[in-house]
RODO-2510 file (C-alpha; in nm, 4 decimals, decimal comma):
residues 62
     n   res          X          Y          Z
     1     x    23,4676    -3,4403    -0,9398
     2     x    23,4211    -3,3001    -1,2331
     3     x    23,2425    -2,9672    -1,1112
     4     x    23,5673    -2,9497    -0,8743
     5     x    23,7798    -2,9682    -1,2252
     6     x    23,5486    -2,7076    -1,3822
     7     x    23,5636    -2,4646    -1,0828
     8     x    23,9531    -2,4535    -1,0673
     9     x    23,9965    -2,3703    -1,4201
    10     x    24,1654    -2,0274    -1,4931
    11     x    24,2613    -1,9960    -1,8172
    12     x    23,9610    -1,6981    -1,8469
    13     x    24,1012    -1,5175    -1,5656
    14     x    24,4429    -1,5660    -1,6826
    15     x    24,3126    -1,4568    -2,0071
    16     x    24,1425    -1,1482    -1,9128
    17     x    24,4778    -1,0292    -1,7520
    18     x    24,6223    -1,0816    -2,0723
    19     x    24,3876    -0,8749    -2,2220
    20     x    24,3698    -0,5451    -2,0459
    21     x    24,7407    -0,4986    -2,1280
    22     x    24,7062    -0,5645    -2,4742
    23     x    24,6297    -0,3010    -2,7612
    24     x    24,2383    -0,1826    -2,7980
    25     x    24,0641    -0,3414    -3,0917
    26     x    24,0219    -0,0844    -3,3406
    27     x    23,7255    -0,2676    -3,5091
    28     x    23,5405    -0,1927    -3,1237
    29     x    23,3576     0,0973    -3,0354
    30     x    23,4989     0,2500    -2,7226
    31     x    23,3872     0,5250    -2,4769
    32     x    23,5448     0,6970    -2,2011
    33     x    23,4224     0,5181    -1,9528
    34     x    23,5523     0,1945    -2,0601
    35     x    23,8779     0,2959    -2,1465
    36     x    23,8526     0,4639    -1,7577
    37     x    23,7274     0,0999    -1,6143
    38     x    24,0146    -0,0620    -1,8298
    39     x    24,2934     0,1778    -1,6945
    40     x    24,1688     0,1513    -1,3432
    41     x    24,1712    -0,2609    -1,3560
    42     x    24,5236    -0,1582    -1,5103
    43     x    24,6579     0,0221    -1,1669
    44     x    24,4796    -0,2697    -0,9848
    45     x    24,6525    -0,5748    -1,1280
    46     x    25,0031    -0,3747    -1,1297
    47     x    24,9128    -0,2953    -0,7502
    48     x    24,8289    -0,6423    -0,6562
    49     x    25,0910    -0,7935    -0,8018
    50     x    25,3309    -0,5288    -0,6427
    51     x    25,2286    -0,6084    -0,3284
    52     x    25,2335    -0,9454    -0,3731
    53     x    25,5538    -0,9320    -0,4386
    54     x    25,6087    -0,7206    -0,1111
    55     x    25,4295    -1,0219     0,0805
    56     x    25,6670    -1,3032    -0,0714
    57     x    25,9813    -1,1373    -0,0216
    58     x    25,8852    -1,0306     0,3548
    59     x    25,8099    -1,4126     0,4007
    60     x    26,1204    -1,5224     0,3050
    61     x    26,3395    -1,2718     0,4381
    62     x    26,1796    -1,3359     0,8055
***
């Protein structure tokens, strides 16, 4: 049970999302290709959640 409990935890995840939309760390070294990978997981969470919200509102229009 407790590996069950463990698994469905999602505060990092939540987290993480958090994160990417938050203000770079000046005290962290950056390069382009991570601020690149950062503003392409960016478009990708804004996309998913769009379309999400396509998804729901087909459901419950139907």
């Amino acid at each position: 049970m407790k590996k069950i409990v463990e698994f469905l935890q999602l505060g990092e995840v939540f987290g993480y999302f958090l994160r990417v939309f938050q203000k770079p760390d000046p005290s962290k070294p950056t390069t382009a290709s991570l601020r690149v990978m950062h503003g392409i997981n960016r478009i990708s969470i804004v996309m998913f959640l769009l379309c999400l919200g396509v998804m729901l509102y087909r459901f419950f229009t139907r």
